[in-house]
C-alpha positions as CSV (number, residue, x, y, z in Angstrom):
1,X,8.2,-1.6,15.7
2,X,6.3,1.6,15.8
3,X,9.5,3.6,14.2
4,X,8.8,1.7,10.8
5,X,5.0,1.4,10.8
6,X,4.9,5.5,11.3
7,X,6.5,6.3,8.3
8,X,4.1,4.3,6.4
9,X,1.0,6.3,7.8
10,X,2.4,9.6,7.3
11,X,4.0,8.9,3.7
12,X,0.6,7.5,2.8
13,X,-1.0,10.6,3.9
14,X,1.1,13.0,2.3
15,X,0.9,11.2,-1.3
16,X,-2.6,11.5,-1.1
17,X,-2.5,15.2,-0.1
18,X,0.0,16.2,-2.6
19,X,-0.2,13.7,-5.6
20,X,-4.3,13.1,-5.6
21,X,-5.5,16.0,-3.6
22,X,-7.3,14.1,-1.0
23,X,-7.7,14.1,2.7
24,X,-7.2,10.2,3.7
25,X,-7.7,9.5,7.7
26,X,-5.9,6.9,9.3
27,X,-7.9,4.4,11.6
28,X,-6.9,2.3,13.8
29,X,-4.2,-0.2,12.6
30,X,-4.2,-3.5,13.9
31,X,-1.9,-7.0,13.5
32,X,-4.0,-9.9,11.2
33,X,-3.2,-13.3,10.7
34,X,-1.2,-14.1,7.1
35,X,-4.1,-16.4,6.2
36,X,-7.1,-14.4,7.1
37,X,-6.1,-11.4,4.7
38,X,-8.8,-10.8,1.9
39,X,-8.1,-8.1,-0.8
40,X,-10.3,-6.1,-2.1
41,X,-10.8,-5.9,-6.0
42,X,-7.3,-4.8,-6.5
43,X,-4.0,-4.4,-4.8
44,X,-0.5,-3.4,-5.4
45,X,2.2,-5.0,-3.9
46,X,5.9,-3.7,-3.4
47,X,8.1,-5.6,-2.2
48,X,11.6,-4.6,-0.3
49,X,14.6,-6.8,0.7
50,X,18.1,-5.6,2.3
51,X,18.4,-4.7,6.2
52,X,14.7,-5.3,6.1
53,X,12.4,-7.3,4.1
54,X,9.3,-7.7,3.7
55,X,6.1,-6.1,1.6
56,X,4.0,-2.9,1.2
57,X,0.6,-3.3,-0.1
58,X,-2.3,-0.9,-1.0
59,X,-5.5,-2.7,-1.4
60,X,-9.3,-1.2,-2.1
61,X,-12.4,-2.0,-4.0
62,X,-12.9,-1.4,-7.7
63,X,-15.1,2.1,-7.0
64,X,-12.1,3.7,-5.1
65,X,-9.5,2.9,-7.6
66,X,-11.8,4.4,-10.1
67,X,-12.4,7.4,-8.6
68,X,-8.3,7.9,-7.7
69,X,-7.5,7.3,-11.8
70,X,-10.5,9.8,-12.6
71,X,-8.7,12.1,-10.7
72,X,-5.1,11.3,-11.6
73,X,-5.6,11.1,-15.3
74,X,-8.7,14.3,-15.8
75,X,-10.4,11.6,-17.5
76,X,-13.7,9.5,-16.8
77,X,-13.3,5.2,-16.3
78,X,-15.7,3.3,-15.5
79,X,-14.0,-0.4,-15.7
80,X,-11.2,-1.4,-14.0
81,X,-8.2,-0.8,-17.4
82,X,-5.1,-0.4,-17.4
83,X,-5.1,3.2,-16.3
84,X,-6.8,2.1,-13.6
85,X,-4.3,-0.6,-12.9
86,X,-1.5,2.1,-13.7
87,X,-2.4,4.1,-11.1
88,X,-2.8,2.0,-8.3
89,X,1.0,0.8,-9.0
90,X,2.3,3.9,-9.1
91,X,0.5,4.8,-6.2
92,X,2.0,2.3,-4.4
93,X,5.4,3.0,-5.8
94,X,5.1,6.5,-4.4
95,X,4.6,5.2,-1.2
96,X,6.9,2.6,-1.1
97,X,9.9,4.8,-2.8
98,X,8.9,7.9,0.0
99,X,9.1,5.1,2.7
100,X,12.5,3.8,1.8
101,X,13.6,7.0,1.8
102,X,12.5,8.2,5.5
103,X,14.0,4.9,6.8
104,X,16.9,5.0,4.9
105,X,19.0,6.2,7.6
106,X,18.0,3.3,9.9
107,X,18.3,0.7,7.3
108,X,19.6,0.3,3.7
109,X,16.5,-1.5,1.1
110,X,16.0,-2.5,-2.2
111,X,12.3,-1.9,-3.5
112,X,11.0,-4.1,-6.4
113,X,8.7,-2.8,-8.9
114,X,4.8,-3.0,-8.6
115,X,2.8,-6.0,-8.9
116,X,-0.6,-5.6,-9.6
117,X,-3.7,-8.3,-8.4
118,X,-7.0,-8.4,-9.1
119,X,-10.3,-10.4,-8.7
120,X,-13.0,-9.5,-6.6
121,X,-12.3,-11.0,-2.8
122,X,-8.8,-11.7,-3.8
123,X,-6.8,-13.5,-1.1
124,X,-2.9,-12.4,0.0
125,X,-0.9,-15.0,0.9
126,X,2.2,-14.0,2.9
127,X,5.4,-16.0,2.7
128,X,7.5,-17.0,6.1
129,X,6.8,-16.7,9.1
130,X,8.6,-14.0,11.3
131,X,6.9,-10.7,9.6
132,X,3.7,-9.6,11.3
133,X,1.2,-7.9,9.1
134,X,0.1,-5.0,10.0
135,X,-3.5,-3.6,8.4
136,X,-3.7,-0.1,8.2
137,X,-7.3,1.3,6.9
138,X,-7.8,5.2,6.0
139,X,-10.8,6.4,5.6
140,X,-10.7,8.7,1.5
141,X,-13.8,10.7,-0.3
142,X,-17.3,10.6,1.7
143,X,-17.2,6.7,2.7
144,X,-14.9,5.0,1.3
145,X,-12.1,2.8,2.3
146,X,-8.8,1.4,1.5
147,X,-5.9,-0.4,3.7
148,X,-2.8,-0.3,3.3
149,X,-0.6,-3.7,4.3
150,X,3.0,-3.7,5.8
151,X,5.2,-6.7,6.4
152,X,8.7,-5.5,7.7
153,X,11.0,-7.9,9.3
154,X,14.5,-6.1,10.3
155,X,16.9,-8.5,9.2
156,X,20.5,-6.1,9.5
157,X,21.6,-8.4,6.1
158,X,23.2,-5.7,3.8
């Protein structure tokens, strides 16, 4: 399992190096239960189907996303609009569309555009019941967090 969760971590690290110009620091990732997942104030969500299926989420409060449009666009937001909700998406569409490429070798996939979510406390629910989900927080700016959320189930369909 750890040959697909690595490329998650370091794609997600080098889009926020190269596209934003941040230093993001991985913590510790750990496995949570599909029903006990609560969003923050907005996520993006990718999915992917093909040798593997499953789903690549970024999630993070309303304040982070802000700041990460601010910096994206040169220009000043101070409600969540659709720049904001722009940028997250294509955020996660960097990372998703970077990913597929690393593991493209291992595995042939299909990525589906961005969906975005929003609501403060916003719950994920995860269909099936084979994929584990993996939680993935990094640490971005002075104190502020975000996760990122991967589902991968290997199924070798082409």
């Amino acid at each position: 399992m750890e040959q697909y969760i690595k490329p998650f971590i370091d794609v997600c690290m080098e889009v926020f190096k190269q596209f934003i110009g941040c230093e993001i620091t991985a913590k510790t990732p750990y496995f949570s239960e599909k029903d006990s997942l609560g969003g923050g104030d907005i996520s993006a969500v990718i999915g992917f189907t093909g040798e593997a299926r499953g789903a690549v989420i970024i999630s993070m409060q309303k304040g982070v996303s802000i700041k990460l449009t601010d910096i994206l666009t040169g220009s000043l937001h101070t409600v969540m609009d659709d720049d904001v909700l722009d940028a997250v998406g294509e955020i996660v569409n960097i990372i998703a569309g970077n990913v597929k490429q690393k593991l493209e070798e291992a595995m042939k996939m299909v990525i589906s555009l961005p969906t975005i979510v929003q609501g403060a406390g916003h719950i994920i629910k995860w269909p099936g019941n084979q994929a584990r989900i993996l939680c993935i927080p990094f640490k971005i700016f002075e104190n502020d967090m975000f996760t990122l959320l991967v589902a991968i189930e290997v199924t070798g369909a082409r």
